[in-house]
N, C-alpha and C positions, 0 to 999 in steps of 0.2 A: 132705825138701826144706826148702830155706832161702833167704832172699833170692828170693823169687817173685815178676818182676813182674807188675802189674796185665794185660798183655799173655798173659803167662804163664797167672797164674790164670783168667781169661777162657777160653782153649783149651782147658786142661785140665779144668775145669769144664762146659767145655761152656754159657756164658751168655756174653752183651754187656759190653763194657765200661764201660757207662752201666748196667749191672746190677748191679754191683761197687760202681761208686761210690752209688746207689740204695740199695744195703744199707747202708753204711757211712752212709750218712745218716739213714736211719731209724732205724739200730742194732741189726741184724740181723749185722752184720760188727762189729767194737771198729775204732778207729778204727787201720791200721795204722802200724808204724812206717815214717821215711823216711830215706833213702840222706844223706849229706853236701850231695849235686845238688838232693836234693827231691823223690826219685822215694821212689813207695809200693814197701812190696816187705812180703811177705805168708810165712805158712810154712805147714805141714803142717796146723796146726790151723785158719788160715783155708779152705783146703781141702776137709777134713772138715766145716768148719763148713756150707761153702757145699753140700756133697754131700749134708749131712743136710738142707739145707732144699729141694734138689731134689726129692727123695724125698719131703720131706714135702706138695709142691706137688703130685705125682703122686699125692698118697694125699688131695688134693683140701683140703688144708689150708690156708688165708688166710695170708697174710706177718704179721696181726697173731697168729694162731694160731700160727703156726711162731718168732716173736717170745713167745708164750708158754713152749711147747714146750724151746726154747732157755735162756730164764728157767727154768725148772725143773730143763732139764739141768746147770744150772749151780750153782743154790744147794745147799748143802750142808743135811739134813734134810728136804727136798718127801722126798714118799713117793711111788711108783705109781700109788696111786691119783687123784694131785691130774693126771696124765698121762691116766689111764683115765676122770678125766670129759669132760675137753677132746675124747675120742674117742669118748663118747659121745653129747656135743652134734655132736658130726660126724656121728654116725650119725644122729640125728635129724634133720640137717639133708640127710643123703644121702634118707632116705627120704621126706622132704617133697617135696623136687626128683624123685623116681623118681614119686610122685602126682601130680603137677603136669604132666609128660613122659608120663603114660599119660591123664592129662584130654588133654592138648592132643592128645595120637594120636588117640583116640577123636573128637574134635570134628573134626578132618583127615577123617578116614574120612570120618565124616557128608556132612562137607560134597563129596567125591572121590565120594561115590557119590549126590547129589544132582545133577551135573554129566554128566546121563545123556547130552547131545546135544554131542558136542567141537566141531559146527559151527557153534554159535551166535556169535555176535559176543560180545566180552568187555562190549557195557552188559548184557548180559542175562545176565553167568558170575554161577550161586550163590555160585561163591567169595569174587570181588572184593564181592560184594551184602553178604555176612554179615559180609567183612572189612569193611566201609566202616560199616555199621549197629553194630558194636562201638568 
């Protein structure tokens, strides 16, 4: 594919138009080239570009991390491993987030099984009490 436009790319991607241009600003996208008109038009490798950072959003990775990620795939000598740490401050940020979502369950629980009478009026709900005192 050659000559893509932004319109184009958007669809086929599967992301917003103001998505497109958001990348291109940040510098996650190079900046494309433009038609005679002024129209952006994009190829194969903005594409791929944009599909790798989809993927990489889904594997829970930040736009400055996927901005990373990118920088690496690009320069010529990064080795693996400079990839395999970036994944492993993921992992540790995956597993902070998994402790933090099992605190907050457990304190839920607590609080769902403190809330033994459903007829009460909400001044008197443990819920709203515990949320409001935090």
């Amino acid at each position: 594919m050659k000559n893509i436009t932004v319109g184009k790319l958007a669809k086929y991607t599967g992301i917003n138009l103001e998505t497109v241009r958001y990348y291109e600003k940040i510098g996650l996208l190079p900046v494309p080239e433009r038609t005679e008109s002024g129209y952006r038009v994009y190829d194969d490798n903005d594409v791929k570009r944009i599909l790798f950072i989809n993927r990489a959003k889904e594997l829970g990775f930040t736009l400055k991390e996927i901005k990373e990620l990118l920088n690496l795939k690009i320069e010529s000598g990064k080795k693996c491993g400079d990839v395999k740490n970036i994944a492993v401050r993921k992992i540790k940020n995956v597993e902070k987030k998994i402790e933090d979502l099992i605190r907050i369950k457990s304190v839920l629980e607590k609080l769902v099984a403190q809330c033994s009478n459903e007829s009460i009026t909400t001044n008197e709900c443990p819920i709203l009490e515990a949320i409001e005192l935090n």
